[in-house]
N, C-alpha and C positions, 0 to 999 in steps of 0.2 A: 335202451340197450344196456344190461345187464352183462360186466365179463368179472364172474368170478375165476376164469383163468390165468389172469393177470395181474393178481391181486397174491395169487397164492409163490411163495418162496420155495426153493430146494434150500432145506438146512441138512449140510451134513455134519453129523455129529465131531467136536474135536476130541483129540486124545485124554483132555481133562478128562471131559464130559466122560468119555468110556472108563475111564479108571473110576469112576463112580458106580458103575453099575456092572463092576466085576467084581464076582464071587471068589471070595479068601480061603485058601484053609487055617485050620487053628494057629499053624506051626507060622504061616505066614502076617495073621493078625498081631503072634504078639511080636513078629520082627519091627511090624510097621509101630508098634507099639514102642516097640526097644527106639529105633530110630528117634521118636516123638520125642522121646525123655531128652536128646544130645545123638550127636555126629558118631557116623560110625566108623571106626578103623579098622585094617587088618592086623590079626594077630594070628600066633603061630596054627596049625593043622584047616588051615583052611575055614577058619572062624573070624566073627566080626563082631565089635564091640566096642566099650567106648574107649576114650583114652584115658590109661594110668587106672582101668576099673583093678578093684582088688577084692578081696572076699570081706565082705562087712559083717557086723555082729548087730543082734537086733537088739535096740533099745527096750523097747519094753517089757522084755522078758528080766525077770525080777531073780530068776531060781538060777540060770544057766545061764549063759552067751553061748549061744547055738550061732554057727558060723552059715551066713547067708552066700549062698552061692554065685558068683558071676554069671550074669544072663549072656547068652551070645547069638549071635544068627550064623548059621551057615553061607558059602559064597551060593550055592543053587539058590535057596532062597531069595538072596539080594538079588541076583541078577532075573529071578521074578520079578520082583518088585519094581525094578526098575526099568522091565519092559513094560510093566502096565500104567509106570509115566508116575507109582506114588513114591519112588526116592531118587536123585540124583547124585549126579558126580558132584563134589564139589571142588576141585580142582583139574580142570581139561588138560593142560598140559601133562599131567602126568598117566599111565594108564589106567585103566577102572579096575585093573586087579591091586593096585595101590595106592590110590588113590582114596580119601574121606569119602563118605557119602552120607547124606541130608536128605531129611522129610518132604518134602515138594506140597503147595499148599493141599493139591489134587488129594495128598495121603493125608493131611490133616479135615481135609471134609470129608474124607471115606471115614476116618476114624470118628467122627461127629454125627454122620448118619448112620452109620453101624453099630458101633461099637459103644 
């Protein structure tokens, strides 16, 4: 008696697993990006970024100090992201409109297998 019925499992997929095999747009890759680098804060017009970022000057330009721009994400964006399980809160007690938010490992293997 042969039962390959009983052998075989229901796997249902977890939220990790799904955040892996969800497609980004640009605008979203380099937030998940931004995240990666350091925690993100709120800052004034509904923008996120890190803490005390400021506008830098590139070193290896030899002729000028051209002023490098502050990257930022938008709150649509984050709150993407963090339905798809790649950033989280990192402070619960406070709300998620003011509250830090962090890379989750799930966004550090999307960015591994993707990017």
């Amino acid at each position: 008696m042969t039962t390959t019925e009983n052998t075989k499992t229901a796997a249902t997929p977890t939220p990790a697993a799904h955040a892996l095999t969800v497609e980004l747009t640009p605008t979203q890759i380099r937030g998940l990006k931004l995240a990666k680098d350091g925690d993100l804060f709120p800052q004034e017009a509904k923008k996120w970024t890190h803490l005390n970022a400021a506008v830098t000057y590139a070193r290896n330009d030899r002729f000028k100090e051209r002023p490098q721009k502050i990257k930022f994400l938008t709150t649509t964006t984050l709150n993407e992201l963090r339905e798809y399980g790649l950033l989280r809160i990192l402070n619960e007690d406070v709300p998620a409109e003011e509250s830090a938010h962090g890379i989750t490992m799930a966004g550090k293997m999307w960015l591994l297998k993707n990017k």
